[in-house]
C-alpha positions, 0 to 999 in steps of 0.5 A: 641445650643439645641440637636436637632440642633447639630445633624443637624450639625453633620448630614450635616457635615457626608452628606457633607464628603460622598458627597465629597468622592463620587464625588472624587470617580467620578473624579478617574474613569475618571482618572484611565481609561484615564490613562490606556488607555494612557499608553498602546495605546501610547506603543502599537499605538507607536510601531504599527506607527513605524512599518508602517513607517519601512516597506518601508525600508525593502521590498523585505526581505521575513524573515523580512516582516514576523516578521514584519507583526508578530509584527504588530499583536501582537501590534495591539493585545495589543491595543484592550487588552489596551482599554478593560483594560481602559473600565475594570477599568472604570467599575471598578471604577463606581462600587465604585462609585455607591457602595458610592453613595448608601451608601450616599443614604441609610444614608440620604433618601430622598423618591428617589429610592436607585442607584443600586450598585454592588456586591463586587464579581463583582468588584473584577472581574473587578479588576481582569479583569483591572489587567490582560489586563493590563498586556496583554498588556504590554506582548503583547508589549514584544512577538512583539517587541523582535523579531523585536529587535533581526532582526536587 
């Protein structure tokens, strides 16, 4: 095998790693953002449900249907902060993503224009912003449902 040729094997085996590490970088965005979404809409949408089904059985309790309609809000808050974490960690991921496929891009040029990608301050924002809807929401969750715990 001549020096020319092992260089070309080398070459494509480094273009077949940075591929595979960018296409599972796609496959974790997708995987990050729907699980975020899941957990904090099935929290907040769940306990939201249960609240709608509980208001028929406390009508007529003025204290009650005002925590209640409390609770409803602050779930209700708690799944808009849900679905901006999930857009926020998808962002998040694609700009890992689009940084991978420039540098993919950069190493193997092939006259095509180079993919824009982020700048690091930008994903720490967004890295920033996923936590801290995140969390939002979980405390959105706890401000509406410990009032609710302690009426009955």
């Amino acid at each position: 095998m001549t020096s020319e040729t092992s260089k070309n094997v080398d070459s494509l085996e480094l273009w077949r790693a940075l591929n595979a590490q960018a296409e599972s970088s796609d496959r974790m965005a997708v995987d990050i953002g729907l699980f975020v979404l899941r957990i904090c809409l099935t929290v907040n949408g769940g306990g939201l449900i249960a609240l709608i089904a509980l208001y028929p059985s406390i009508t007529g309790k003025n204290e009650v249907e005002n925590m209640l309609a409390w609770s409803g809000g602050w779930l209700l808050a708690g799944l808009i902060i849900a679905i901006l974490s999930a857009a926020s960690a998808y962002f998040y991921q694609s700009s890992v993503t689009a940084s991978i496929w420039r540098r993919q891009y950069k190493a193997y040029p092939d006259g095509g224009k180079i993919p824009y990608a982020w700048s690091g301050k930008a994903r720490c924002i967004l890295a920033v912003l996923m936590i801290g809807f995140t969390f939002g929401s979980i405390v959105a969750f706890c401000i509406a449902t410990v009032p609710l715990l302690s009426a009955f």
